[in-house]
C-alpha positions in Angstrom: -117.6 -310.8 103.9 -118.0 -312.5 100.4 -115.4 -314.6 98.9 -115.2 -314.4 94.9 -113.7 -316.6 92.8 -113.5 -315.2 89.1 -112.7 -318.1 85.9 -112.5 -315.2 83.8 -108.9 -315.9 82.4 -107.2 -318.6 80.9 -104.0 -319.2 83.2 -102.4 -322.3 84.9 -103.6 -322.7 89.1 -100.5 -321.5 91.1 -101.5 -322.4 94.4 -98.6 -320.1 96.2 -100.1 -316.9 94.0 -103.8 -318.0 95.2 -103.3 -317.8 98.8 -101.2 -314.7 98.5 -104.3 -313.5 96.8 -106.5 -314.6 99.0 -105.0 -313.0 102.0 -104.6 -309.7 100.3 -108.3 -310.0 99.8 -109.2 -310.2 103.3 -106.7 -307.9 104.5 -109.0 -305.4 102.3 -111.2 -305.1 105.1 -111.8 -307.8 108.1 -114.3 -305.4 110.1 -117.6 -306.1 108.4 -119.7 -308.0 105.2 -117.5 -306.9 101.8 -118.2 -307.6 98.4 -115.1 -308.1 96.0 -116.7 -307.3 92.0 -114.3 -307.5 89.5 -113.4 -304.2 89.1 -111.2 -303.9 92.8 -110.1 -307.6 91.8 -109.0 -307.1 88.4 -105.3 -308.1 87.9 -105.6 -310.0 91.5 -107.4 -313.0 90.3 -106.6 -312.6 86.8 -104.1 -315.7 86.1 -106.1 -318.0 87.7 -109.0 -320.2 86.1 -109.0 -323.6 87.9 -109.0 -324.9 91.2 -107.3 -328.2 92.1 -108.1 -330.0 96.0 -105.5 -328.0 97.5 -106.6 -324.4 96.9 -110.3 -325.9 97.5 -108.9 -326.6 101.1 -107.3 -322.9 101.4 -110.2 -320.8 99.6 -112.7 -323.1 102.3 -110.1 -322.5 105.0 -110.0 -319.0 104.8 -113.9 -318.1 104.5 -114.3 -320.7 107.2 -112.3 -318.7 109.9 -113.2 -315.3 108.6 -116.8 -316.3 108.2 -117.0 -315.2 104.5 -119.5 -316.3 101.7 -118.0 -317.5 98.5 -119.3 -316.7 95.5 -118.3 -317.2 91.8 -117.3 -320.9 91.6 -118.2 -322.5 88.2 -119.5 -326.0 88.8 -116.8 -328.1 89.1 -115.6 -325.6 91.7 -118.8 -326.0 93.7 -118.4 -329.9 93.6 -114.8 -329.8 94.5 -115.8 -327.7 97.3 -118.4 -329.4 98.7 -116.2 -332.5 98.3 -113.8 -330.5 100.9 -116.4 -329.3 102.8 -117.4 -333.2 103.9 -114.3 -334.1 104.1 -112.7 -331.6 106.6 -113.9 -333.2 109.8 -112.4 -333.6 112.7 -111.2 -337.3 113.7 -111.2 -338.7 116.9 -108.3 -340.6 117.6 -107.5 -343.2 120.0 -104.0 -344.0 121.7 -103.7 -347.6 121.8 -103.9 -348.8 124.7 -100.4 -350.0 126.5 -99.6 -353.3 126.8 -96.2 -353.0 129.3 -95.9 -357.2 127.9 -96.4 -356.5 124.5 -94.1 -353.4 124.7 -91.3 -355.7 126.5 -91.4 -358.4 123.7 -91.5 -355.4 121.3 -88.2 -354.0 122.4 -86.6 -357.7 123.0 -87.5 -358.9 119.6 -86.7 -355.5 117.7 -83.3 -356.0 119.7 -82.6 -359.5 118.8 -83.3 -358.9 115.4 -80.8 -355.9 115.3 -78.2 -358.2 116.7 -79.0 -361.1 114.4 -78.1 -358.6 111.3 -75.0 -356.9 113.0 -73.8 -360.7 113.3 -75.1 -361.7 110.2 -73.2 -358.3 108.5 -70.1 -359.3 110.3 -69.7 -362.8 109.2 -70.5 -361.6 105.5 -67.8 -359.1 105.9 -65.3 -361.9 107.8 -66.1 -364.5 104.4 -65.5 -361.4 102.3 -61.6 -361.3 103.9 -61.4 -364.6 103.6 -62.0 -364.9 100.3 -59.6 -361.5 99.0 -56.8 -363.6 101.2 -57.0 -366.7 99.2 -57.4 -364.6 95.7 -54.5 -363.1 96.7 -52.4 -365.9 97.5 -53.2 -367.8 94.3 -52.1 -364.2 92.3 -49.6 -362.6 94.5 -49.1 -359.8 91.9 -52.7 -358.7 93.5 -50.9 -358.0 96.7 -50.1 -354.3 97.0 -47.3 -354.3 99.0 -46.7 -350.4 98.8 -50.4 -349.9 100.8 -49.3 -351.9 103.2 -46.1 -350.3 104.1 -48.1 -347.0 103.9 -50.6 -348.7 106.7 -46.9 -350.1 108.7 -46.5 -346.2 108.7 -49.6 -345.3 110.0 -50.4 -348.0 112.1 -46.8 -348.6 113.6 -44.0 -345.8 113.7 -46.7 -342.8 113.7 -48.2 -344.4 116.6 -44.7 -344.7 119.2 -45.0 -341.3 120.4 -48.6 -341.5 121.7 -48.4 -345.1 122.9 -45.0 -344.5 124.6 -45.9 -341.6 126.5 -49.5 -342.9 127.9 -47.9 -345.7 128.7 -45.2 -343.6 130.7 -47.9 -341.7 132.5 -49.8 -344.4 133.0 -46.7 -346.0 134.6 -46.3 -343.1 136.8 -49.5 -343.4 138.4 -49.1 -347.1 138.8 -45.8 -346.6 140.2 -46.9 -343.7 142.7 -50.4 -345.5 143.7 -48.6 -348.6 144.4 -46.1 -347.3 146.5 -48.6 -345.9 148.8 -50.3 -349.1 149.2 -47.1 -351.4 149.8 -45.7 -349.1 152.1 -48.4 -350.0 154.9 -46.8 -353.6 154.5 -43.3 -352.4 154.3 -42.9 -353.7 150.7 -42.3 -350.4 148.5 -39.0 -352.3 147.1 -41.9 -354.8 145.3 -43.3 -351.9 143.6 -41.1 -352.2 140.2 -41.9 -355.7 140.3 -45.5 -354.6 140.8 -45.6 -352.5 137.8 -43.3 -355.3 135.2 -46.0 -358.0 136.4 -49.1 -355.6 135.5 -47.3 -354.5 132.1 -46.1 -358.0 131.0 -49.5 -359.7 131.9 -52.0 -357.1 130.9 -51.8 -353.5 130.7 -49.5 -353.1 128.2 -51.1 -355.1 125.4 -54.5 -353.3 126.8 -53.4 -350.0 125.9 -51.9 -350.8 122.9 -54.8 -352.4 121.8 -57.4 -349.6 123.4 -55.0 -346.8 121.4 -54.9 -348.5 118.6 -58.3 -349.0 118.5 -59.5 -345.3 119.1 -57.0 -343.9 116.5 -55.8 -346.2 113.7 -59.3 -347.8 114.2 -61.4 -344.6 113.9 -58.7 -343.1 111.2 -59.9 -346.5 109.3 -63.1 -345.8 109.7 -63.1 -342.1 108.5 -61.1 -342.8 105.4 -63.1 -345.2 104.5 -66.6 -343.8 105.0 -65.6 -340.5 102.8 -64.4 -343.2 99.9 -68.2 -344.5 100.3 -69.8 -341.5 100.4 -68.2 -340.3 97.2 -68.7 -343.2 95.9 -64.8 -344.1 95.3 -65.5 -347.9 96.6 -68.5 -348.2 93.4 -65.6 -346.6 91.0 -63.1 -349.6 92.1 -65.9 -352.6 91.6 -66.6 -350.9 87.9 -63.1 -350.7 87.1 -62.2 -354.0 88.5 -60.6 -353.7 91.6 -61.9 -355.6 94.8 -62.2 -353.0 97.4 -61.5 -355.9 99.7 -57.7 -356.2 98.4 -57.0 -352.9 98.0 -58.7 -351.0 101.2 -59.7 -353.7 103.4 -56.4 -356.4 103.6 -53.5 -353.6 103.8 -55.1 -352.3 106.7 -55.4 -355.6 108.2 -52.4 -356.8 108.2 -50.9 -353.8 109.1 -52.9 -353.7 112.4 -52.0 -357.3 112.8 -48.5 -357.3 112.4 -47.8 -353.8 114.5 -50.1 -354.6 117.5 -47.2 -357.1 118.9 -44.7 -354.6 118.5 -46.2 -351.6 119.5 -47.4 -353.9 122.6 -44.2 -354.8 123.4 -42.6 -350.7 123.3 -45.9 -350.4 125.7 -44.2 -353.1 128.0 -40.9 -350.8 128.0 -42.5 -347.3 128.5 -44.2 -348.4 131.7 -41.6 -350.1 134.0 -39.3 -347.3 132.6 -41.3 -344.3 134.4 -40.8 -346.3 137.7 
């Protein structure tokens, strides 16, 4: 089989058209030696007069695995080709060999240094609040007091419903578990006192603060992310507004000033379901 390449036009090098072409050339016939003149090529290789690296590598490609001859490449062709032809060798490569030391400290230090910027990212964001608190108490007229009772609303009275009733069920089981176990000393009277001991001391505030945490926290979180993603935080620096003061403190004070309260209606719902 002979590969021709024709520079007869004048045309800009599409690569996409030239291995189209290509292929349709040796789809012609794949059986035997075939000689392509110009006359069953015309209006096949017609656009195309150069021949950049890349269609060097397909033109060599192809009469490589089809075991063709190419003809008709003007000089620089021929130089680009043979250029191609050197370079197309294979490469031996060799794994690295493993090191189970090296890949220990690898992972320790990649994880310490991960750490170091979550921590380092945390106490820029904690000096950050700090310093949107103290602007704002030197201008209170920066305090928006209406995002905050918005945040009261979602962080507070939206949340009684939810944190009422696990703390009911979770009650329940207490209760019912409890009662089981005291009974083998005769002390299933102590399980209400059981239950107000492991509200009052722990669980309550725990639930409150794991509920709280899963959905005003991830709520937060959401809201938040979309404003950064469509770039709503960027239009508040340009227009003057510090993001901190106007997304970041309403939330947190809201969160801070609920979470004894709804702990407390926690501390209710569970001795209630007993």
């Amino acid at each position: 089989m002979v590969l021709l390449i024709s520079p007869e036009r004048s045309g800009r090098n599409e690569i996409g058209d030239l291995l189209l072409h290509l292929h349709r050339w040796f789809l012609l016939d794949l059986d035997g030696p075939f000689a392509l003149n110009r006359a069953r090529t015309k209006g096949i290789h017609q656009r195309h007069r150069e021949i950049d690296t890349v269609g060097a590598w397909i033109v060599h490609k192809l009469a490589t695995e089809n075991q063709a001859a190419i003809v008709g490449l003007d000089a620089n062709g021929q130089t680009l080709l043979r250029q191609v032809e050197r370079s197309n060798k294979p490469v031996l490569m060799r794994p690295e060999p493993f090191n189970p030391v090296l890949r220990v400290l690898d992972e320790v230090g990649e994880a310490t240094i991960i750490a170091a910027r979550t921590m380092l990212g945390l106490l820029s964001f904690f000096g950050a609040i700090l310093i949107g608190t103290w602007s704002v108490i030197r201008n209170p007229r920066r305090f928006r007091i209406n995002a905050v009772i918005q945040r009261f609303e979602l962080v507070g009275v939206k949340a009684l419903f939810i944190v009422g009733l696990m703390s009911f069920l979770i009650g329940i089981v207490i209760a019912q578990q409890g009662a089981v176990q005291l009974r083998q000393f005769g002390a299933e009277s102590l399980t209400v006192n059981l239950i107000g001991r492991i509200t009052t001391r722990e669980l309550g505030v725990l639930m409150t603060a794991i509920l709280v945490a899963g959905r005003s926290g991830s709520a937060f979180a959401a809201q938040l992310g979309t404003m950064k993603l469509t770039e709503e935080v960027d239009a508040m620096r340009t227009i003057g507004v510090s993001p901190i003061e106007a997304l970041v403190l309403p939330r947190l004070l809201a969160t801070t000033f609920m979470m004894p309260l709804l702990g407390f209606f926690s501390m209710i719902g569970m001795p209630s379901s007993a």
